[in-house]
C-alpha positions as MATLAB code, in Angstrom:
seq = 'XXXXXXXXXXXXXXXXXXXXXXXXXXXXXXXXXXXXXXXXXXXXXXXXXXXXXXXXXXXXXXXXXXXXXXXXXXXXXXXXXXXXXXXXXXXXXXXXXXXXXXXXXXXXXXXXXXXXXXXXXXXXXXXXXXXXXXXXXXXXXXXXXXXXXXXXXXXXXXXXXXXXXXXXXXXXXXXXXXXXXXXXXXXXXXXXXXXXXXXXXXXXXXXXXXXXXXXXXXXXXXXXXXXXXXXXXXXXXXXXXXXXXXXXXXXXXXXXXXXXXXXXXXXXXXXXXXXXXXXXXXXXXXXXXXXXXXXXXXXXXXXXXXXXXXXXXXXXXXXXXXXXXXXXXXXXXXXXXXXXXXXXXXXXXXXXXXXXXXXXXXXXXXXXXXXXXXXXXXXXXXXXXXXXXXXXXXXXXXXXXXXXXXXX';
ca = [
       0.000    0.000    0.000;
       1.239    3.475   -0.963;
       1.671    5.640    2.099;
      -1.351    7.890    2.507;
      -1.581   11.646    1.162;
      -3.475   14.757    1.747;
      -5.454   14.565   -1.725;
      -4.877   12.393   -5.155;
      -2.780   14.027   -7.476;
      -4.123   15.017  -11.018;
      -2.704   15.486  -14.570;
      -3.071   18.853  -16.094;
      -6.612   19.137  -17.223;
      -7.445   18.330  -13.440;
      -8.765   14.453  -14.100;
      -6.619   11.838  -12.828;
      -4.402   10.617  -15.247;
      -5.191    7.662  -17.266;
      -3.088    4.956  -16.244;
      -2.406    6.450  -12.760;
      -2.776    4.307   -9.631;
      -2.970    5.181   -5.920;
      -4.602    4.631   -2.584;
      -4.820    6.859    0.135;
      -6.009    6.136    3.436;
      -9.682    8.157    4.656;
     -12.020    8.419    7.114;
     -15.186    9.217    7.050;
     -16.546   12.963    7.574;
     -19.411   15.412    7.398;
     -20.910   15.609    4.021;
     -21.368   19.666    4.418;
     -18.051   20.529    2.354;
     -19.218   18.529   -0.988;
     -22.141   20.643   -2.699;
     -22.234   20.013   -6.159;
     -19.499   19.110   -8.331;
     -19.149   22.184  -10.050;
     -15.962   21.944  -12.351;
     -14.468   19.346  -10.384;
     -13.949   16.317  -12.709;
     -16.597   13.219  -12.001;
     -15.681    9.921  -12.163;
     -17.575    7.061  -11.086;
     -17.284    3.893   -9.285;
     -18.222    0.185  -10.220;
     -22.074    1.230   -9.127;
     -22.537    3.650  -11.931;
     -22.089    6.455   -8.870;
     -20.426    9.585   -9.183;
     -17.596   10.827   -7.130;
     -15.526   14.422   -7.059;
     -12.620   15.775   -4.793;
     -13.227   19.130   -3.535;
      -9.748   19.306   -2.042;
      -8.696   17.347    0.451;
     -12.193   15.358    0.619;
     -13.727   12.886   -1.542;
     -17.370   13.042   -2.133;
     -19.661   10.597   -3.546;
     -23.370   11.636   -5.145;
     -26.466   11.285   -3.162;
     -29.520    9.187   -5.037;
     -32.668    7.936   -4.396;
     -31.855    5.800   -1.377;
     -28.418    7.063   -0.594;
     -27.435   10.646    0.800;
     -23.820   12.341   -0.119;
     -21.265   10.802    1.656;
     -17.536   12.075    2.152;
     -14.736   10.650    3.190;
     -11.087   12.587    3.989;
      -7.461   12.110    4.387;
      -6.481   10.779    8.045;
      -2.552   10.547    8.350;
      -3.276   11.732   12.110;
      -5.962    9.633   12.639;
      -7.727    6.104   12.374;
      -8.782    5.138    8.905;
     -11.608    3.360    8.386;
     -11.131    2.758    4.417;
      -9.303    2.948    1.478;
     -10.016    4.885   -1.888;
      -8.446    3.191   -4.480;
      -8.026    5.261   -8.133;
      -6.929    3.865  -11.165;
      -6.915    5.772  -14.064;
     -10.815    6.951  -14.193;
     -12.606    4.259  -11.655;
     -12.005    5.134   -8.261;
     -13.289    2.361   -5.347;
     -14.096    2.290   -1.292;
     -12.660   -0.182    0.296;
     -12.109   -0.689    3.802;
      -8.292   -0.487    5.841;
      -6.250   -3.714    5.347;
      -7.339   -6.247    8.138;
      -4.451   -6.128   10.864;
      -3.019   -9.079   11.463;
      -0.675  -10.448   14.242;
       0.851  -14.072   14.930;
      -0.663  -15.631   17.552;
       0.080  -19.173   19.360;
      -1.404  -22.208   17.342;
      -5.141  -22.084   17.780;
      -7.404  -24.974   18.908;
      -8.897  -26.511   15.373;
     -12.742  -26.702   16.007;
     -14.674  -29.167   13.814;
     -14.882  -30.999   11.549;
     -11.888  -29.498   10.985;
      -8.454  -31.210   12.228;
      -4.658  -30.369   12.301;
      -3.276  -30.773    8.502;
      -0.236  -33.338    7.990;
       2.151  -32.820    5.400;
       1.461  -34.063    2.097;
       2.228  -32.703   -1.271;
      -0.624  -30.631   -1.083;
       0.129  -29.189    2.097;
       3.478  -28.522    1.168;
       2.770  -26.857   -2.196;
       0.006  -25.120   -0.169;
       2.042  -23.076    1.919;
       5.177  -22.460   -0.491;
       2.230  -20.809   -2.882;
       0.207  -18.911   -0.822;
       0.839  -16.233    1.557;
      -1.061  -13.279    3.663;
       2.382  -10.891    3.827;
       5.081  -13.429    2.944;
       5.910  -16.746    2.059;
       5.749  -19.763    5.180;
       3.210  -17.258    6.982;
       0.204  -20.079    5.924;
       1.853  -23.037    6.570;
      -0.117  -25.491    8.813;
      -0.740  -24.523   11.871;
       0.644  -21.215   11.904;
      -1.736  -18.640   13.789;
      -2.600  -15.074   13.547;
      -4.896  -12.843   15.452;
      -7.481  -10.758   14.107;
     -10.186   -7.725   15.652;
     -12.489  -10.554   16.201;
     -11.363  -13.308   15.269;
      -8.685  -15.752   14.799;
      -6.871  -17.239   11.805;
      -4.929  -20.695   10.990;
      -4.445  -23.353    8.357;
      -6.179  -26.213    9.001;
      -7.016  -29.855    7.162;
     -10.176  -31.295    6.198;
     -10.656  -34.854    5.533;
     -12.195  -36.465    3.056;
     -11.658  -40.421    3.071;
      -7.743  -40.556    2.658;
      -6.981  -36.934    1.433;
      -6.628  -33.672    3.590;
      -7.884  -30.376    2.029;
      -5.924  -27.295    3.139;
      -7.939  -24.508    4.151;
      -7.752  -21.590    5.668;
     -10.238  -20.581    8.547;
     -10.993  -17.946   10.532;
     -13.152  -18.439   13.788;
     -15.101  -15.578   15.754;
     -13.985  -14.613   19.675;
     -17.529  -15.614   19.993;
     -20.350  -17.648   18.761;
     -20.203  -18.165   15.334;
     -23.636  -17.635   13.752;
     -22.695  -19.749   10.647;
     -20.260  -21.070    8.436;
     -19.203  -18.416    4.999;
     -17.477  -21.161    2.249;
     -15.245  -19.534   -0.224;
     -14.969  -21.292   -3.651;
     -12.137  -19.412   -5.306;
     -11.719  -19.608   -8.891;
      -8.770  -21.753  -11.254;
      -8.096  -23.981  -12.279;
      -4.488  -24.374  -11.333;
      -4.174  -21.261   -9.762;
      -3.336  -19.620   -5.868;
      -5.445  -18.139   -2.918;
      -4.328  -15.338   -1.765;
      -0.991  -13.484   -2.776;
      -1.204  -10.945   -0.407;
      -3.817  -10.011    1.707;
      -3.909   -6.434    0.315;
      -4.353   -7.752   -3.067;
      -7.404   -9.419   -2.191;
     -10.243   -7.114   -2.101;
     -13.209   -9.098   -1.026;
     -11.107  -11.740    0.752;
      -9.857   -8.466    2.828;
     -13.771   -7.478    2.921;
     -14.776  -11.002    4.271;
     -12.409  -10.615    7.342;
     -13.128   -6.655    7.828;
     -17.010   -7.421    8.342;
     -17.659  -10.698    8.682;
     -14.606  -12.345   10.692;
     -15.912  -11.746   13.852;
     -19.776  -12.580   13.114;
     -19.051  -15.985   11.343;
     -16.586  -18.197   10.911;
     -14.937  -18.417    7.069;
     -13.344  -21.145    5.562;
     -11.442  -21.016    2.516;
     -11.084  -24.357    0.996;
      -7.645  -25.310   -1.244;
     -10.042  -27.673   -3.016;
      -8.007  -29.872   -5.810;
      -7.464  -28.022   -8.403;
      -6.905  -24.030   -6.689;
      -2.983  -25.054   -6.244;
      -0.793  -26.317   -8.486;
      -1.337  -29.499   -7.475;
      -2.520  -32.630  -10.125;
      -3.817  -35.856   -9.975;
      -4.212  -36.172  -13.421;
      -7.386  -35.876  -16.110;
     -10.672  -35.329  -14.518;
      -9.535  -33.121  -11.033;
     -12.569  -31.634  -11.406;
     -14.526  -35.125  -10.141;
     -11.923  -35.154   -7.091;
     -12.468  -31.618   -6.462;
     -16.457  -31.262   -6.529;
     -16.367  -34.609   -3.952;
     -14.113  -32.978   -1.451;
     -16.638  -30.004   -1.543;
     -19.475  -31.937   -1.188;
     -18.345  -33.697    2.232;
     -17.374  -30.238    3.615;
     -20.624  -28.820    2.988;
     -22.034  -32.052    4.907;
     -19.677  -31.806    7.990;
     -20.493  -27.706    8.114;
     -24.212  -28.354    8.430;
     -24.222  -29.874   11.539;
     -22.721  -26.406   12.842;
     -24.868  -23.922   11.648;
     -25.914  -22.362    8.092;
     -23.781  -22.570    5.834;
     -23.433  -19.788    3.038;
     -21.441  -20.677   -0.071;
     -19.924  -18.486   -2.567;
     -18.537  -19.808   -5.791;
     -16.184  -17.658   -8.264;
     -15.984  -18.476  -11.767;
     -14.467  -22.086  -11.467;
     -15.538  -22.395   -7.297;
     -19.340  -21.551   -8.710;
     -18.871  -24.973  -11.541;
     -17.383  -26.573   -8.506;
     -20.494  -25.864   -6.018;
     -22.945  -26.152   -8.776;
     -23.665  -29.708   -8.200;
     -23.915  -29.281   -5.279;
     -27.124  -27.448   -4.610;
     -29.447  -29.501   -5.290;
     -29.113  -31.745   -2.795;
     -28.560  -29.212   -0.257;
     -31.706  -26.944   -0.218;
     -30.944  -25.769    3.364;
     -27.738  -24.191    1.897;
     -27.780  -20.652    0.307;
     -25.522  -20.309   -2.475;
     -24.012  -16.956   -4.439;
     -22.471  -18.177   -7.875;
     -20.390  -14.783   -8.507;
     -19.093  -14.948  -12.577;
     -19.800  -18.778  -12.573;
     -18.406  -20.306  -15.726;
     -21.766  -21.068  -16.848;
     -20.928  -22.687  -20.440;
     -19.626  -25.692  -20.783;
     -15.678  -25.855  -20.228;
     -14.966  -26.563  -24.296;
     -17.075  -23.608  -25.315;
     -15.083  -21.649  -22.880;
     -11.816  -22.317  -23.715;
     -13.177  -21.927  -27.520;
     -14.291  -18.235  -26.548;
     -11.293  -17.575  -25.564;
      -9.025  -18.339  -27.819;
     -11.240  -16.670  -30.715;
     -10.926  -13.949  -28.787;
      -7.085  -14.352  -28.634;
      -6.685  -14.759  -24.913;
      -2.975  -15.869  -24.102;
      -2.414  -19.124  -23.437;
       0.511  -19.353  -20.947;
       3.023  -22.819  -20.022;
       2.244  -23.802  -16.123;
       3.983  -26.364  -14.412;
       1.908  -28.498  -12.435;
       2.816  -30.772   -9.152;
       2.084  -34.759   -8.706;
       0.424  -35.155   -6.155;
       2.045  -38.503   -5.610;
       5.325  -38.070   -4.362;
       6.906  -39.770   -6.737;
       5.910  -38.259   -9.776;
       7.400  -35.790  -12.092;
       5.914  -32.263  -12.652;
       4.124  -31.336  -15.717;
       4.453  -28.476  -17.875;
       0.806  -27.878  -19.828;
      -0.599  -24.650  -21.896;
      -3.140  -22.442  -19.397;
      -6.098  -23.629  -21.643;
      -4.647  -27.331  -22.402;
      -4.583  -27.368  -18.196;
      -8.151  -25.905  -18.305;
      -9.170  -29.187  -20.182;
      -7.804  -31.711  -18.885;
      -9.028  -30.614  -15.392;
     -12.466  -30.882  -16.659;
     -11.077  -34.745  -18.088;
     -11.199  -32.869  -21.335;
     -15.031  -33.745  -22.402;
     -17.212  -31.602  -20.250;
     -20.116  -30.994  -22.081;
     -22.427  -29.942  -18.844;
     -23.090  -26.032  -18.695;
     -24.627  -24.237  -15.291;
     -28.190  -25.623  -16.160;
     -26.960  -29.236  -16.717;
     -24.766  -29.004  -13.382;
     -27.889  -27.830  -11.237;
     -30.294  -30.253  -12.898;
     -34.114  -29.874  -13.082;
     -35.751  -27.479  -10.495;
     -36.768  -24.886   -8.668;
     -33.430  -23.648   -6.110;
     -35.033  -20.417   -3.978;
     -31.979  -20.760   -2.114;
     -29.250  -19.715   -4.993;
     -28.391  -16.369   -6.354;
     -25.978  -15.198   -8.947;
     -24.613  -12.412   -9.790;
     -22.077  -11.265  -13.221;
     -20.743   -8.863  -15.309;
     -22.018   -7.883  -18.484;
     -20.199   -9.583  -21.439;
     -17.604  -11.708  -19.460;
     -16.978  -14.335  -21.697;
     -17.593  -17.555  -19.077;
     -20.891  -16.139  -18.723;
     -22.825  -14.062  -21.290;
     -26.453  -13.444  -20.738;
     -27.760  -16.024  -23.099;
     -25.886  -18.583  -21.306;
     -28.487  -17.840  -18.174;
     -31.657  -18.499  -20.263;
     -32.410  -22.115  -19.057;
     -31.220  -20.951  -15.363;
     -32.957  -17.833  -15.230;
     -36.564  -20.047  -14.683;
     -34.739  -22.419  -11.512;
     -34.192  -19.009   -9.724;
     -36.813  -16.384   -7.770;
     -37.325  -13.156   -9.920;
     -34.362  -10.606   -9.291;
     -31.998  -13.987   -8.388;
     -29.756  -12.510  -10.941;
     -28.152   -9.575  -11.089;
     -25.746   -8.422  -13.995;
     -23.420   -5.525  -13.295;
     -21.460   -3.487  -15.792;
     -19.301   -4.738  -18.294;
     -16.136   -2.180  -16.933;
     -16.194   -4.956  -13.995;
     -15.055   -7.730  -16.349;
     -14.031  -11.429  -14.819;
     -12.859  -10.889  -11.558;
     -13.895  -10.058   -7.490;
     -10.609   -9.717   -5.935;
      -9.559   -6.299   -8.070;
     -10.770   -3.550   -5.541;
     -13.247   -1.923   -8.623;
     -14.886   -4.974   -9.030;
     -15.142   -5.880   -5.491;
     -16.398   -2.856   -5.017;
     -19.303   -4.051   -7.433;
     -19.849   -7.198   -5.850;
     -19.704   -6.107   -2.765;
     -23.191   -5.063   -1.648;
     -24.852   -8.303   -3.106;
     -22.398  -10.324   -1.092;
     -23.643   -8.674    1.636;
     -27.071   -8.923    1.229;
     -26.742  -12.807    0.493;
     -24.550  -13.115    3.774;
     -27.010  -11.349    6.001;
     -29.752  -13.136    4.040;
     -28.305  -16.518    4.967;
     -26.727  -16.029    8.168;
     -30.193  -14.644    9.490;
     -31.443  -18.621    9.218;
     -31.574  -20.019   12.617;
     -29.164  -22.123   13.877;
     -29.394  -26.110   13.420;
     -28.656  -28.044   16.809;
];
């Protein structure tokens, strides 16, 4: 994070340069010193709303159901969030989530210490809050409200690495985070991670939050068909969380095909597909490369021991984690029915999920279950513009869900 500053700098013709990038740590204030733009340049954030600088303050435009708000530079005092601007989107965010190491933590269930297996291993050299080692298992940090560790789940003879978080005090439910892939990391860098960041800042200490390494997030391989592995080690967690509460899953992009399957046979779980690839891998992967989207060389861990890594194209990977003959899109993965208890939301024109790829979900789903957002957001919900965007609906899902009573 940049160090904070009395006011965002601007190019010459008093807009923020195109290109620029900056945050600056605010707090909140009176919105008496806004008015009305006047000649200050607008931009506007990933909600369509418009925001100006009148100095040292940020404003942001009243509407219908919102008043103005402003926030202002606080090097002398607590911050309470960030405003992010790159090049003409600006974003609120809130501070970085302080974290400190703490003592190993007690592992509540159906949770259990992690061993150290390939994916364990690969699992902490890959992923980090501030720095590399800082995840591996059992390592502890404390939170406002809450406390942190890695921790395994087991699933017949494998252990899933995840990452939880557990409130000081009773936990009113369980908030499941399928991140995307396939092949890819968690989280590289805390401050990089914009609604993982958001998850801790106001939910930590309500709920407790587990963030699964399901098969297939590291770069980790069985072989053909992870996919199968993956959705089954899901499935049992989403069992073994029941019996502790609601549980409130959200799926992006490659999580949502993940916890698609899942939701039909788990109509006391809410579910928020955010981007879901919603067409079937192939067509995906064909989108993409008419579109010429790079394909880039990954090298990919056995998980056996003994076996030899294996270097594969980014799209070629993409396959062959789906066993390379996925035909089923969102619809086919949630089978025939009504699901009251799933919501999605998207970005207009993301190529894993354009609107006509919704038309036989759209009937499953309650009216206003889907929500598309502008196409500026494009595929992603850790960038701090598009978490921005996806912010209030994960909100409104969580406190939707977590409002369910408790299961004994």
């Amino acid at each position: 994070m940049l160090a904070a500053c009395d006011q965002v700098p601007t190019a010459r013709n008093g807009a923020p340069g195109v290109g620029f990038s900056m945050t600056t740590q605010v707090r909140r204030t009176s919105p008496d010193a806004c008015g009305a733009p006047a000649d200050a340049p607008v931009m506007h954030d990933a909600e369509g709303v418009a925001w100006w600088s009148k100095r040292d303050v940020w404003c942001r435009a009243a509407s219908r159901d919102r008043p103005v708000q402003a926030w202002t530079s606080a090097p002398g005092g607590p911050a309470t969030h960030r405003i992010i601007v790159v090049g003409q989107q600006i974003a609120l965010l809130e501070q970085e989530v302080p974290l400190a190491a703490a003592p190993a933590a007690r592992v509540p269930r159906p949770f259990e210490t992690c061993g150290n297996d390939v994916r364990l291993q690969v699992f902490a050299d890959q992923n980090r809050l501030r720095q590399v080692g800082d995840l591996a298992c059992g390592r502890a940090f404390r939170g406002p409200d809450f406390t942190l560790t890695t921790v395994g789940f087991r699933d017949a003879s494998v252990t899933m690495p995840t990452l939880l978080t557990t409130p000081d005090g009773a936990a009113r439910g369980t908030i499941l985070y399928l991140a995307g892939g396939p092949y890819e990391n968690l989280p590289a860098g805390l401050v990089t991670r914009a609604t993982i960041n958001h998850l801790l800042a106001q939910w930590g200490g309500r709920a407790s939050r587990a963030m699964p390494a399901y098969l297939g997030v590291d770069r980790v391989r069985f072989g053909k068909g992870d996919v199968t592995r993956a959705r089954a080690e899901i499935v049992a967690l989403v069992t073994a969380l029941k019996r502790h509460g609601p549980v409130c899953v959200i799926g992006f992009s490659m999580g949502a095909a993940i916890a698609a399957p899942v939701v039909s046979n788990h109509p006391d779980v809410h579910f928020l597909l955010v981007a879901p690839l919603a067409t079937a891998p192939a067509i995906f992967v064909a989108r993409a490369r008419k579109q010429g989207r790079a394909s880039m060389p990954m090298t990919l861990a056995p998980a056996e021991p003994q076996g030899h890594p294996l270097t594969l194209s980014s799209d070629q990977a993409f396959l062959d984690y789906f066993a390379g003959n996925e035909t089923r899109d969102l619809a086919a993965l949630l089978g025939h029915g009504r699901y009251p208890n799933l919501r999605i939301a998207y970005a207009e024109g993301d190529i894993p999920v354009l609107r006509q790829d919704l038309t036989a979900v759209a009937p499953m789903l309650p009216a206003g279950a889907i929500v598309e957002l502008p196409a500026a957001i494009g595929h992603t919900i850790e960038a701090p513009f598009a978490a921005s965007a996806y912010r209030p609906h994960i909100d409104a899902f969580l406190k939707e869900c977590l409002a369910a009573p408790m299961r004994r």
